[in-house]
N, C-alpha and C positions, 0 to 999 in steps of 0.2 A: 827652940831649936837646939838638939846637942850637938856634940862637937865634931859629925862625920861630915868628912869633905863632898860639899857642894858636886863635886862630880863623879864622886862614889858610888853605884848602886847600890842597891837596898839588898836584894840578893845575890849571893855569892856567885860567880863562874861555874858552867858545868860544860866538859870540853867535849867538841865536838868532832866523831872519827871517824874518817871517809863519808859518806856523803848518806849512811844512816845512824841515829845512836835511837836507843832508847831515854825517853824519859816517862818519869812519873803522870802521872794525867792531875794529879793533886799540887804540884809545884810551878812555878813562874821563875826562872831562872834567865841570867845573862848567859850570854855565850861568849867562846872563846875561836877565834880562825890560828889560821897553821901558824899566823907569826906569832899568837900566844899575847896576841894584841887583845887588851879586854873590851869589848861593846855592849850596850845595853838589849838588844834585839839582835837576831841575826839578816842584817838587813846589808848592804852593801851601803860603804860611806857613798858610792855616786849615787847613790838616791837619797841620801840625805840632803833633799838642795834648799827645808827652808831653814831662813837666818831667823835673828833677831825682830826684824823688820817684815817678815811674810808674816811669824807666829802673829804679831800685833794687828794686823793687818787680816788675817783670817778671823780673829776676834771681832774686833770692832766690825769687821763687814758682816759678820753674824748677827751681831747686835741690833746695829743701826741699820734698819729697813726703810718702813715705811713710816714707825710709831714717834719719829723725831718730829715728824712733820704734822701728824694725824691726835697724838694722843692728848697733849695737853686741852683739845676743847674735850674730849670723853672724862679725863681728871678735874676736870674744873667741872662736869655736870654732876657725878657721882661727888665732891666735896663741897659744892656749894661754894667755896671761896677759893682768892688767892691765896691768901694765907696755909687754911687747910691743904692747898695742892700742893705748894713748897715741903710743906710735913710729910706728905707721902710720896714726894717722888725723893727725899731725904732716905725714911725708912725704907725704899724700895734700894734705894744705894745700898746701906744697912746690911741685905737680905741679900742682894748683888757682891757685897766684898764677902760677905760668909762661903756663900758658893765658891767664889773665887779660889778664898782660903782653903775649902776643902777640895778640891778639883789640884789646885796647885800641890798640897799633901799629895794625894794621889800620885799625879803627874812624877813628882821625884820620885817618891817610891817604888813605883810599878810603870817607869819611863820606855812604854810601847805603845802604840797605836791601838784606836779602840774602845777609849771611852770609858764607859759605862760598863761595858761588854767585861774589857779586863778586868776591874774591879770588883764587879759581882763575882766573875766567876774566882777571881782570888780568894774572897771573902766567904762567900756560900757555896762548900766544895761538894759536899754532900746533899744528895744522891748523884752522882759523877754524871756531867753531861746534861742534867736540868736546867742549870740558871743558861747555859749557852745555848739550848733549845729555847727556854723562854725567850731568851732579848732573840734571838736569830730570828722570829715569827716579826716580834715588831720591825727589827730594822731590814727585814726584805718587805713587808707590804704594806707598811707604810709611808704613803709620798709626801716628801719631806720639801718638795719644789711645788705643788701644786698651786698652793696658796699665792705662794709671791709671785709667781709665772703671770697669775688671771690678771695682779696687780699692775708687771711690768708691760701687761699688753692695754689693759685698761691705758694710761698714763702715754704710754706710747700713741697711741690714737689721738690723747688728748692734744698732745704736743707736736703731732701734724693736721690737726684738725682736722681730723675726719670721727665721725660718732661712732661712738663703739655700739658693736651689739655683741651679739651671745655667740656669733656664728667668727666674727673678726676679733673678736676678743682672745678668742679659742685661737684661731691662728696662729698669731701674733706670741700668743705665750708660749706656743707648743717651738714655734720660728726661734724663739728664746732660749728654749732647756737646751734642744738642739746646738745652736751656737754656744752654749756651755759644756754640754758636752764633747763636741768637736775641739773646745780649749784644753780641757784637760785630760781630756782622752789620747788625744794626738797630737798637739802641743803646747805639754805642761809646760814649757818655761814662758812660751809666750803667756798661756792663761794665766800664769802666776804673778806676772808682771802687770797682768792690765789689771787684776784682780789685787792688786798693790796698787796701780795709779787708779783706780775707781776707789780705794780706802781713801786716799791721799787727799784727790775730789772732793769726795763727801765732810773728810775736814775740812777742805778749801773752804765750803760753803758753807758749812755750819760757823765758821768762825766769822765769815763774810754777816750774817746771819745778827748773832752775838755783836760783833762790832758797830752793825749797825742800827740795832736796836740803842745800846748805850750812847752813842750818836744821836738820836730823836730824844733820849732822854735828856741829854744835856742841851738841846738845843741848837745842834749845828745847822746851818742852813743846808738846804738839800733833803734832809733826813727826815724833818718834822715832818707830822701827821696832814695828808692833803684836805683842802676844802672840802667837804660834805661829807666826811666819814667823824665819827664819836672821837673828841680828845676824852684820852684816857687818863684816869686817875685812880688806878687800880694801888698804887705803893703810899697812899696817903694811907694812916695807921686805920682813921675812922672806916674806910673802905678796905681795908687787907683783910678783915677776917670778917666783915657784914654778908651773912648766908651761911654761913657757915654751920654746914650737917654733918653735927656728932651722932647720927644716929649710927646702930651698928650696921645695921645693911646698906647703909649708903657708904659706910667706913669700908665694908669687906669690898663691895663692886669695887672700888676706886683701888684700894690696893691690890685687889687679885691684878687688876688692869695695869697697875706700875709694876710690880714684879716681873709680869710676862716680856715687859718692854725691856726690862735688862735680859731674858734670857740670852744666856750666845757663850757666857763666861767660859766652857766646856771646848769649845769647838777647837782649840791648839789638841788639846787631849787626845781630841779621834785620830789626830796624824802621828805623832811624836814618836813612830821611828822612822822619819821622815824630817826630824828637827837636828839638827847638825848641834850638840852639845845640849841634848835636851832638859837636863836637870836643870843648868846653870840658866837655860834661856825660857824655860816655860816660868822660873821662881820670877824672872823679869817685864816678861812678856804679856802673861796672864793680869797681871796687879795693874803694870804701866796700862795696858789697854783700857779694863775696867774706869781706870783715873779720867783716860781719855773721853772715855762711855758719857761716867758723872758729870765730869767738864760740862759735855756738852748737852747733855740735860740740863742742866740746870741754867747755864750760859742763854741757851735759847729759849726756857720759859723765862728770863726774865726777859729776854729782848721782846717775844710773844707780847708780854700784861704791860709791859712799857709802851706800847706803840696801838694794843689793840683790844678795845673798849672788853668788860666782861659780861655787857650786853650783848655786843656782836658776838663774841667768844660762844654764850651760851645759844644764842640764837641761830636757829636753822641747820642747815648738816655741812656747812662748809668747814674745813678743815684750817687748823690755828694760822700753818704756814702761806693759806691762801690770802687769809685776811689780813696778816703782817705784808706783805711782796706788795698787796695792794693799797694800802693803806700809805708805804712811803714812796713807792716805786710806781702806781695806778696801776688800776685792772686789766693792760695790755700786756702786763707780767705773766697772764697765766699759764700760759705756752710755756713759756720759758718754767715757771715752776714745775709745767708735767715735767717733761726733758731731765726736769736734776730729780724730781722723786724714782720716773723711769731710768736712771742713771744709777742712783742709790738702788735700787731691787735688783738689781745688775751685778752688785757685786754682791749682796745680801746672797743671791741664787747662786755664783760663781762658789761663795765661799762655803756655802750648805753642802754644794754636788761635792767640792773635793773632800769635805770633811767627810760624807756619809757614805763617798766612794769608797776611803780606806778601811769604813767598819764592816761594808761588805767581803770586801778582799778581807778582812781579819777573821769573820766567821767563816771563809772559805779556809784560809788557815788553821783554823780548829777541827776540821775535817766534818762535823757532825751535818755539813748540807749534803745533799744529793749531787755531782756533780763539784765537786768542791776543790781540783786540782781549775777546774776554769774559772772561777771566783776568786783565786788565791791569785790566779796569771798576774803577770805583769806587760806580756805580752798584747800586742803587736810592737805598742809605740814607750815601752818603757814605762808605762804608766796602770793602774788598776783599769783598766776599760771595760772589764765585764761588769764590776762592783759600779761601777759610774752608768753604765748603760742599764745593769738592774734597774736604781734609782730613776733615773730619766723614763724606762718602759711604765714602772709604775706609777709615777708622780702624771704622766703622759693620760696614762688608763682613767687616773680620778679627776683629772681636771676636765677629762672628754666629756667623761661619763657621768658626768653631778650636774646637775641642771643650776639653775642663780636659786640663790634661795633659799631653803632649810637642808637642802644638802649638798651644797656648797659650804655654808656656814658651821654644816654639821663636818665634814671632812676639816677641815681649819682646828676645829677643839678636840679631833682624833688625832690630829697630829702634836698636839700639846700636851695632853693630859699623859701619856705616857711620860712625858719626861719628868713631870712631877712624880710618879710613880716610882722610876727610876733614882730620882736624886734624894728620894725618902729612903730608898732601900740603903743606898750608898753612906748615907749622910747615918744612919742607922747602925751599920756594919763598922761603917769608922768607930765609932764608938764602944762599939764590941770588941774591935780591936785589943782596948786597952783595958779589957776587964780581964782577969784569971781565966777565963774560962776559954780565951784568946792566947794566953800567954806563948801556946809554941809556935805562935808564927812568926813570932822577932818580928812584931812589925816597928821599926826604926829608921822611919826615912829624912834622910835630910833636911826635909821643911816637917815640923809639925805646925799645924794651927792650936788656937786654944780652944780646949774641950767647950767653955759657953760659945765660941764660936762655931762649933758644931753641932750645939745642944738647939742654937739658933734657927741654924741651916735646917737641921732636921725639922723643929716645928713649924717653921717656914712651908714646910711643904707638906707636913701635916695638914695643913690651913688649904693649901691649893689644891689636896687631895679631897679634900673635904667640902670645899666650897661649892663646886660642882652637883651636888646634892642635896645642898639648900634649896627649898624651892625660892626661886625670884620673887622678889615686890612686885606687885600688880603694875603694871607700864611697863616690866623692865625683864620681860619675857624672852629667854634662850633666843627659843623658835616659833616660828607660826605656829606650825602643824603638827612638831615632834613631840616628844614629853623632855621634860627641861636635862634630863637624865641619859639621856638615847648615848652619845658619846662614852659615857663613863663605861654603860654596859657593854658595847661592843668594844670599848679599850682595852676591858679585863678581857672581855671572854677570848681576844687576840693572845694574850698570855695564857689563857688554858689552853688553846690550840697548840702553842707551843709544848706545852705542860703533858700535853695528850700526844702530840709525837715523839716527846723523849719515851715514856711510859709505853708505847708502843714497840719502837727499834731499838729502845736501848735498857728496856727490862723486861716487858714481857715475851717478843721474838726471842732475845737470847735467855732466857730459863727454858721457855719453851722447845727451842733447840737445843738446846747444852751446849751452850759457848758463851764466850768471855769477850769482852772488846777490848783489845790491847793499842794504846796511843804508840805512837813510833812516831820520829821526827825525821823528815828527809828533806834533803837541800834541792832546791829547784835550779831550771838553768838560768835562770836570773840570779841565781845566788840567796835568793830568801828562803828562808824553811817554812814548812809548813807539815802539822800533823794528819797520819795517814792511821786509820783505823782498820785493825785487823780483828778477823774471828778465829778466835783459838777454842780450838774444841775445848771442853771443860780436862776431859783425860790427859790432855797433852800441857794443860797450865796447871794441874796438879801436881803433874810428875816434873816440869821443870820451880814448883817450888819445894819440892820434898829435895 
C-alpha cells in the first residue's frame, strides 16, 4: 500500500458546468458539485444510504445461500475424506481472500457502482464501447435470481408441509422475486434492513450450529448423538484421512465445488456509489465479511464430522445439515430446518436483485442500451426499479421456462461460468496494469494487493474456466441429455452477441453513415449523471478539431 489517503480517489476531479460538460469516453473521473465539495461518483450523498454494516451484510448474504447447509456431503464425496475436505475448503478460502484482495484494489481505485462492468471498461478501452456492449449482453439476460428462487420455494413448501411439485414450486419462487422486488424497488430502506436482519439470522444460526456441534463433542448433556444414529469418530487421526482421493479429477470436482461456494466477495462492488465513505468501508467491509464467510465454513464442517457419521454423510442424497439437526435435535427438526435454509435464500435473493439492480441502472448510465435514460431512472420510488425489474422480468422468464432437469441445471452453470470469465479478464487486466505498457494510466489506488496475489486470482479462474471442458469421469456426468459443454458455448456466444451489437451501431452504422459517436455527460432530475450519446456528422467533428 503507498502512502495515499485511504479516502483520496484514485482519479483526479473534473468539474462539473450546469447540468451538461463534456467528457472523454476513454477516462473515469470523480466529480465535483457547485460547493467544490469532492465525491467519488456524481451521485447524491441522500442515496448513499449503505454503512459499514449493509456492505457486510450484502456480502455475506451473497455468499451464504444454500451451499453452508448442502455442500460439505458433495466435498466429502469428491475427496473421499475428512481430512482431504478441511484442505480444500482451506484452499478455497485461499482463492476466496485473493478475489477479495483484488475486488477490494478495484473498489478503492475505481470507487463507483458496477462491478466488473467499471473495471473492464477502465482497463480495455479500445475499440470505444466494446467491453460495455459485451458485459451489457450478459448482465441484462442473464437471471441472476432464478436458481435460488426454485430453491426458496422448494424449502418453503417443505417447511409447511405441503409437496412440492413443478407447477407450486414455480409459484412460490416467482411469489418470492416479486416480494423482493417490491423491497427494493419501493421500499429500499425497509428492504435493506430485513436484508440486514436475514444476514444477522443466518449468523444467529450458523453460530447456533458451530456451538453446538463443539457441544456433542465435548460431551454435554442434551447435545450427544441420539439412540440409533452412527457415533461418529470422524477426528481420530486413523479415520481423518482414510479414503482419501488424491486423484486429479476427484481433486478438480471438489475444488471447482468450494470455490463456487465462496463466490459473492464482489457484490459490495456493484453498489459503491451507494456506500457512504466508500474507499474507507469496502477496504473494511469486503475482508471482515470474507472472515465471517471462513468462520463459518469451517466452524460448521467441524460441527457437521463431529456429530455425523462419514457413513451417513456419504450415503444417499440428504444434505449434511439435515443429518446434523437430526442426529442431536431428532428427525421432527426437519421443518424447522426447511424454514432457516428458506430463510437463508431470502436474503441470498434480496442481496443478488439489489446488487444486479445497480449494474443495470449503471449500463443505463453509459448510454450504449436502447432506451437507457429509463435504465439509468431512479424514479418512481428513489430507487433503480427498472434495472431491479429487468432482473426480476428475466430471472421470472427462465425459471418459467426450464423444465426440472438438464435445463434447469443447465440455466444454474449459465449463470456461473460467466463470472469466471469475467474475474479472469479483471484479474488479468490488473496485472497489465503494472507493466510499461500500462504505465499512462497512473493506476495508484489506495489499497494495492500483492502481485502473487493476483498472479493467484488470475490462475484460479483459469482452472474454473477451463474445468468446464474437461470431459467428466464416468458416474459423474454434467447432464442427462446435454453434452457436458452446452453451457460454456452458449456463455461465450452471449459475449459475441454483445460483441456483434457494438460492431453493428457503433462501427459499422457509423462509417457507413459518416458520423462519430460523441459521449456527453448530463445530470438527471435525481441528480445522478449519466452518459448521453450523440451522432456528429463526421464534417462537423472535423471542423470542430481543426
Amino acid at each position: 500500500m503507498d502512502d495515499l489517503s485511504e479516502t483520496e480517489p484514485l482519479l483526479r476531479p473534473a468539474q462539473v458546468q450546469g447540468k451538461v460538460t463534456d467528457v472523454t469516453s476513454e477516462a473515469y473521473s470523480s466529480l465535483q458539485d457547485e460547493s467544490n465539495r469532492e465525491v467519488f461518483d456524481n451521485v447524491p450523498d441522500a442515496k448513499k444510504q449503505l454503512g459499514l454494516a449493509s456492505a457486510v451484510m450484502l456480502i455475506f448474504n451473497r455468499v451464504i445461500g444454500t451451499g453452508v447447509f448442502a455442500s460439505p456431503s458433495i466435498i466429502l464425496r469428491s475427496s473421499g475424506s475428512v481430512g482431504m475436505s478441511f484442505v480444500m475448503w482451506i484452499l478455497g478460502a485461499l482463492v476466496a481472500s485473493a478475489g477479495t484482495a483484488v475486488y477490494v484494489e478495484f473498489g478503492t481505485g475505481l470507487p463507483r457502482s458496477g462491478g466488473e462492468k467499471t473495471y473492464l471498461e477502465y482497463i480495455y478501452r479500445r475499440p470505444r464501447f466494446m467491453t460495455t456492449c459485451f458485459y451489457a449482453v450478459y448482465g441484462m439476460l442473464i437471471g441472476w435470481l432464478s436458481g435460488s428462487s426454485i430453491v426458496f420455494g422448494e424449502y418453503t413448501l417443505h417447511a409447511f408441509a405441503i409437496q412440492p411439485t413443478t407447477i407450486n414450486v414455480r409459484v412460490v419462487a416467482l411469489l418470492c422475486m416479486t416480494f423482493c422486488l417490491v423491497m427494493h424497488g419501493a421500499f429500499l430502506n425497509y428492504g435493506l434492513k430485513l436484508q440486514n436482519a436475514l444476514g444477522f439470522f443466518k449468523l444467529f444460526v450458523l453460530l447456533v450450529i458451530a456451538i453446538s456441534g463443539l457441544f456433542s463433542l465435548a460431551g454435554v448433556p442434551g447435545f450427544t448423538v441420539r439412540a440409533g444414529y452412527d457415533i461418529p469418530h470422524n477426528y481420530r487421526w486413523s479415520s481423518l484421512w482414510e479414503g482419501s482421493d488424491i486423484g486429479l479429477n476427484a481433486f478438480v470436482t471438489g475444488m471447482y465445488n468450494v470455490i463456487w461456494s465462496f463466490i459473492g466477495y464482489s457484490n459490495a462492488n456493484y453498489a459503491l456509489s451507494e456506500v457512504r465513505d466508500p474507499i474507507r468501508t469496502i477496504k473494511r467491509a469486503a475482508p471482515f465479511a470474507m472472515l465471517l464467510v471462513t468462520l463459518a465454513y469451517l466452524a460448521v464442517n467441524v460441527a457437521y464430522f463431529g456429530v455425523v457419521s462419514k457413513q451417513d454423510m456419504l450415503g444417499g442424497g440428504t444434505m449434511a445439515a439435515a443429518l446434523f439437526f437430526r442426529n442431536i435435535f431428532g428427525p421432527a427438526t426437519e421443518r424447522m430446518l426447511s424454514a432457516i435454509i428458506a430463510l437463508s435464500t431470502l436474503g441470498n435473493l434480496l442481496s443478488i436483485l439489489f446488487a444486479q439492480g445497480r449494474v443495470v441502472q449503471e449500463l443505463g448510465r453509459d448510454g450504449v442500451l436502447p432506451f437507457s435514460s429509463f435504465f439509468a431512472s431512479s424514479k418512481p420510488f428513489d430507487a433503480p426499479l427498472a434495472g431491479l425489474f429487468t432482473q426480476w422480468l428475466v430471472s421470472a422468464i427462465i425459471m418459467v421456462a426450464a423444465p426440472p432437469g438438464d435445463a434447469y441445471l443447465f440455466m444454474i452453470n449459465l449463470t456461473s461460468y460467466p463470472l469466471a470469465i469475467f474475474n479472469l479478464l479483471i484479474s488479468g487486466g490488473l496485472l497489465l496494469l503494472y507493466t510499461p505498457a500500462f504505465k499512462a494510466y497512473d493506476w495508484r489506488p489506495p489499497f494495492q494487493a500483492w502481485k502473487s496475489v493476483i498472479v493467484f486470482f488470475f490462475l484460479s479462474n483459469v482452472f474454473l474456466a477451463i474445468v468446464p471442458m474437461i470431459p467428466p469421469s464416468p458416474g459423474f456426468d454434467v447432464y442427462e441429455h446435454l453434452p457436458y459443454w452446452s453451457h460454456v458455448v452458449i456463455a461465450l456466444s452471449i459475449g459475441l452477441i454483445g460483441i456483434a451489437y457494438w460492431f453493428v451501431f457503433f462501427d459499422w452504422i457509423p462509417r457507413k453513415r459518416g458520423y462519430r459517436i460523441v459521449e456527453e455527460t448530463v445530470l438527471q432530475d435525481d441528480g445522478v449523471s449519466r452518459s448521453v450519446l450523440r451522432k456528429i456528422p463526421n464534417e462537423v467533428a472535423n471542423e470542430e478539431l481543426a
